[in-house]
KEKE-3310 file (N, C-alpha, C; in steps of 0.2 Angstrom, whole numbers, plus 5000, padded with zeros to 4 digits):
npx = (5004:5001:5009:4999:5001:4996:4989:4989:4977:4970:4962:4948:4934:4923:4909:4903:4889:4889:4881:4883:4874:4871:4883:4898:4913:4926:4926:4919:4925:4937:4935:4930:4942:4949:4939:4942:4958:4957:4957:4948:4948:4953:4962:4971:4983:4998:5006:5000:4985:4970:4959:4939:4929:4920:4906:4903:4890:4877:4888:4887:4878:4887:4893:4902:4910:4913:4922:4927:4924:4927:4939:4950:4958:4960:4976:4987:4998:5004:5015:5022:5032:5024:5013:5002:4989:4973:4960:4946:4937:4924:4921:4927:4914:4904:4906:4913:4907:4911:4925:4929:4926:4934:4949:4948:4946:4958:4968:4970:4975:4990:5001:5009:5010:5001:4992:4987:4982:4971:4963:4960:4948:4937:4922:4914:4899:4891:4877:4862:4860:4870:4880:4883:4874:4874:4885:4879:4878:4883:4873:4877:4876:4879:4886:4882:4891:4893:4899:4906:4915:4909:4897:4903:4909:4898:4893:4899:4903:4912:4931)
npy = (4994:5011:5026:5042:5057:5073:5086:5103:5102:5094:5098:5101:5110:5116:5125:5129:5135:5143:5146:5157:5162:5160:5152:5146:5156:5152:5141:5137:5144:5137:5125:5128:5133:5122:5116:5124:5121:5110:5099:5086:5079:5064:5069:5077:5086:5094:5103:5108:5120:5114:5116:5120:5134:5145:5152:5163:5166:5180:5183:5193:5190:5179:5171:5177:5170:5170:5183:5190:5201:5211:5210:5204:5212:5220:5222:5233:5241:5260:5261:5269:5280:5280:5274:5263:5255:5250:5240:5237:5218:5222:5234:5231:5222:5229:5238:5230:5216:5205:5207:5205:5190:5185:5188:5180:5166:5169:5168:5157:5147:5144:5156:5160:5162:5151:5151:5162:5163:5154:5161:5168:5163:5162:5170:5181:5188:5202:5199:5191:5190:5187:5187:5175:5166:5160:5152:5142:5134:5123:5121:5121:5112:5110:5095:5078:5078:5091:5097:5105:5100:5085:5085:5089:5079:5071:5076:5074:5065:5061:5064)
npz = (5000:4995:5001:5002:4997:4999:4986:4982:4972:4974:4983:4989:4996:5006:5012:5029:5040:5056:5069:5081:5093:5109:5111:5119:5121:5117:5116:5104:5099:5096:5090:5079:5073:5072:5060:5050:5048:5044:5052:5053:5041:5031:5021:5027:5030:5038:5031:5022:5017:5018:5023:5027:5022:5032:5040:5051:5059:5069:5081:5090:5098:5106:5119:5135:5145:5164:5170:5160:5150:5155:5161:5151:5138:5123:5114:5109:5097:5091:5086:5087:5100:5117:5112:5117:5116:5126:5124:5129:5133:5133:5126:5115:5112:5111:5099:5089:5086:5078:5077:5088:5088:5078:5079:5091:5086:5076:5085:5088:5078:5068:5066:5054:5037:5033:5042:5041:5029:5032:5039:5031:5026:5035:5038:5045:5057:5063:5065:5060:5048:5032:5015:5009:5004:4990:4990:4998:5011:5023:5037:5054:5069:5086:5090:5098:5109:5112:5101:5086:5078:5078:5071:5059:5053:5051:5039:5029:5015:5008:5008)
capx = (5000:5007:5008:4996:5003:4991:4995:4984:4976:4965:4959:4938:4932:4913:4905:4901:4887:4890:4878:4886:4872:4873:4889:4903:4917:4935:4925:4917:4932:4943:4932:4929:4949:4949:4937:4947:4964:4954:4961:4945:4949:4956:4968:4975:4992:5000:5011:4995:4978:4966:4950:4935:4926:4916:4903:4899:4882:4874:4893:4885:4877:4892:4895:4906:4911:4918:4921:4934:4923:4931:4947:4953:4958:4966:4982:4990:5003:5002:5022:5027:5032:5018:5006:5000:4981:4972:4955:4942:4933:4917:4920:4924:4909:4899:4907:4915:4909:4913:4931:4931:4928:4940:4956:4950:4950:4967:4973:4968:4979:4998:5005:5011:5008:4998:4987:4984:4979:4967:4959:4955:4943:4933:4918:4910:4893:4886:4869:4860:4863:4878:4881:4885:4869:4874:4889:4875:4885:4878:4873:4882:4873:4884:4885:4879:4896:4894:4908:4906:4917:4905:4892:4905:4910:4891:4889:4907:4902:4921:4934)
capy = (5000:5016:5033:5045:5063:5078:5090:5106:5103:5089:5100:5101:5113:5116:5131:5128:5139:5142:5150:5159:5164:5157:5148:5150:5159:5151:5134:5139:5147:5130:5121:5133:5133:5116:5115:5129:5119:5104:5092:5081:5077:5061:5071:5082:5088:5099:5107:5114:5123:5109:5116:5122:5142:5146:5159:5165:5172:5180:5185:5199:5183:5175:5169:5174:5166:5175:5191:5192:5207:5218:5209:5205:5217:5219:5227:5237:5249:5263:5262:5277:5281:5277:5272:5259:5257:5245:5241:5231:5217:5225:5240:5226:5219:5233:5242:5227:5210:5201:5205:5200:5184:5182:5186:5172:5161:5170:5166:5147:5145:5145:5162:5161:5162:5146:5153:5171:5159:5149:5166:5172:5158:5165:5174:5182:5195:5200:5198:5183:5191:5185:5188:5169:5161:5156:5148:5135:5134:5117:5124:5115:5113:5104:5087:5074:5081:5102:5099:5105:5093:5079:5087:5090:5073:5065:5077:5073:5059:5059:5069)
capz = (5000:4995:5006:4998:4999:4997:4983:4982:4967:4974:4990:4989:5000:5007:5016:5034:5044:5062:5073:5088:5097:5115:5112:5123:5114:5117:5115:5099:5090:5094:5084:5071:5069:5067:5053:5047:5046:5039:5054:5053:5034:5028:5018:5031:5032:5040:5027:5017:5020:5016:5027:5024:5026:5039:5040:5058:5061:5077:5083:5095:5104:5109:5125:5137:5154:5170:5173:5155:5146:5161:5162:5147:5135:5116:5114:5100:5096:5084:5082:5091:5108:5121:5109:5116:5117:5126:5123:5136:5129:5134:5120:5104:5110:5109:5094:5085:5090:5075:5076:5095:5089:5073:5083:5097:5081:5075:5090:5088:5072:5067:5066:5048:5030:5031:5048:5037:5021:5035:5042:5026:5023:5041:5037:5052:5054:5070:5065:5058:5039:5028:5008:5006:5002:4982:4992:5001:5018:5027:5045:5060:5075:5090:5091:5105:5113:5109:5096:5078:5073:5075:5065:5051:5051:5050:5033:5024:5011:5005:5011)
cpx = (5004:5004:5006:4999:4996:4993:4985:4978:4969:4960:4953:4937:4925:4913:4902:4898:4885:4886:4880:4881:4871:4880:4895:4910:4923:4929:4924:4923:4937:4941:4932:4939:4951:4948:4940:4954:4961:4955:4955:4946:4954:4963:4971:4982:4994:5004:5005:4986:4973:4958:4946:4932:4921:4914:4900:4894:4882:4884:4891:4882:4881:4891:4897:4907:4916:4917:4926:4931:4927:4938:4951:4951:4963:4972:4983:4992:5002:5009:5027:5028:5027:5013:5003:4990:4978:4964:4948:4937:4925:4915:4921:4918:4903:4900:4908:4914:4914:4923:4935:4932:4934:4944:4954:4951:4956:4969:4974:4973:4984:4997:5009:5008:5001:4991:4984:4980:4973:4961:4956:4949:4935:4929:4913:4906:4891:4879:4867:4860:4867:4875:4883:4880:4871:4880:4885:4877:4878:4876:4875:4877:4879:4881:4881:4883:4896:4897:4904:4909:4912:4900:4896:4907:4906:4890:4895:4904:4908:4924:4942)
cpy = (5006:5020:5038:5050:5066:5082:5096:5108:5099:5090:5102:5104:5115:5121:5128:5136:5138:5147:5151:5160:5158:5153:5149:5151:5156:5143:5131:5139:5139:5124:5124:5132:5126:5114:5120:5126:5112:5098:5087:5078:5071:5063:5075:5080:5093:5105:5111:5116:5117:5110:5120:5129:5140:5153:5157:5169:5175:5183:5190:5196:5178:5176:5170:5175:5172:5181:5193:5199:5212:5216:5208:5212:5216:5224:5229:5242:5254:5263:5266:5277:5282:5277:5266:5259:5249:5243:5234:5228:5218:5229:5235:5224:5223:5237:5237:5219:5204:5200:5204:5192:5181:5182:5181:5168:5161:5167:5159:5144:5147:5151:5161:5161:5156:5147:5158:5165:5155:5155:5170:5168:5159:5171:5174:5188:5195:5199:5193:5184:5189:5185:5181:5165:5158:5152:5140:5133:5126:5121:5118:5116:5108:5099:5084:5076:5089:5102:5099:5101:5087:5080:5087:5084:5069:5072:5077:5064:5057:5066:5065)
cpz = (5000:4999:5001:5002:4995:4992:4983:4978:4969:4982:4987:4994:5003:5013:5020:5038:5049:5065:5078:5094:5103:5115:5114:5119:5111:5115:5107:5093:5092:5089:5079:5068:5066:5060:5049:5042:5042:5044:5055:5047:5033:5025:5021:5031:5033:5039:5023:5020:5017:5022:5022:5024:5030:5039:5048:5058:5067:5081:5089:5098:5107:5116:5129:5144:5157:5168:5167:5150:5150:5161:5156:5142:5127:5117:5107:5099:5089:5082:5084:5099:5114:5117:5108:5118:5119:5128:5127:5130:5129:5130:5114:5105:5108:5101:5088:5087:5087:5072:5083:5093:5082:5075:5087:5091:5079:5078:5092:5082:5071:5065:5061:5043:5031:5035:5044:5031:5025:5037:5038:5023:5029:5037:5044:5053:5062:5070:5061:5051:5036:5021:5007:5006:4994:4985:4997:5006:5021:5033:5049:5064:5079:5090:5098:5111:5113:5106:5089:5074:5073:5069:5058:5049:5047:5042:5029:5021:5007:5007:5011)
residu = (UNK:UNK:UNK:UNK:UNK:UNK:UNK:UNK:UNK:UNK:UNK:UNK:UNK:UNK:UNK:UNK:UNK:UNK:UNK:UNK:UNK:UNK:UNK:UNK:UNK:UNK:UNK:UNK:UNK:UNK:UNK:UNK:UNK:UNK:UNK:UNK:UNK:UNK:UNK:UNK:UNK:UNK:UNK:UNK:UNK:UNK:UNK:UNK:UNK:UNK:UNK:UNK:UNK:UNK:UNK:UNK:UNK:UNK:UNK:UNK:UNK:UNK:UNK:UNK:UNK:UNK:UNK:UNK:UNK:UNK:UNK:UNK:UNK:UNK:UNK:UNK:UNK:UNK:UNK:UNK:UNK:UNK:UNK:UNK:UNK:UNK:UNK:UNK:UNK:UNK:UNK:UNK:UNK:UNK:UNK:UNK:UNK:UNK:UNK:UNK:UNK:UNK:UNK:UNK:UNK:UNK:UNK:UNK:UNK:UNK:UNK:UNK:UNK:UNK:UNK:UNK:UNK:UNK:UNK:UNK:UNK:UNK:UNK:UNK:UNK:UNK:UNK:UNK:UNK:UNK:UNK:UNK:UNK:UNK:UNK:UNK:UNK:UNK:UNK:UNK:UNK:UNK:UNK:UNK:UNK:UNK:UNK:UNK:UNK:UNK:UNK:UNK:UNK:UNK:UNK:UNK:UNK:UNK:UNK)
# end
């Protein structure tokens, strides 16, 4: 039996829709990263982008546990001397939710070339509207476990 390599030409890709409302957030985006890097796929490897896109709905319903709207916070420099700004999760969620939750997914995925090429596959809305209906997205709901991977598993008929 030979050892099948993947090569980029035979990667098939399918639109996944995730509903966030009620789900908690860091739970949520580690799934979604997965489906992202493709690691439930037969053909997975970890030298090439082999997942699939993912549109987030409802984003301004997320979830989230503890006291982290007040404690955490984003960071970010403008470049210059004391230009750092640090902005509580309580003002992205109000002003910007749906890029509260794309950097927790960022932050879920390799930090190179191959994580940017994975994060552009991420489509996220705060409200239950999204522009990818002729793209025909399955909808996920969790599994018997809360995990979206089971659900993407039970609708892959090859992969």
């Amino acid at each position: 039996m030979k050892t099948h390599a993947t090569k980029a030409g035979e990667i098939q890709r399918k639109w996944y829709l995730v509903d966030a409302e009620g789900e908690v957030l860091g739970r949520m985006a580690s799934e979604v990263a997965g489906i992202l890097r493709g690691k439930w796929k037969r053909n997975y490897v970890p030298y090439l982008d082999v997942g699939d896109h993912v549109i987030i709905i409802n984003a301004a319903k997320v979830k989230i546990t503890g006291n982290k709207l007040e404690q955490e916070s984003h960071f970010r420099h403008s470049g210059y001397p004391g230009g750092e700004k640090f902005t509580p999760w309580s003002k992205d969620m109000e002003n910007r939710p749906e890029e509260l939750v794309r950097r927790t997914v960022w932050g879920m995925l390799s930090h190179n070339a191959l994580g940017r090429a994975m994060v552009r596959k991420l489509k996220v809305y705060p409200g239950a509207e999204h522009p990818h209906q002729a793209q025909n997205p399955i909808p996920l709901k969790p599994g018997a476990h809360g995990h979206f991977l089971e659900a993407v598993g039970e609708t892959t008929e090859e992969s």
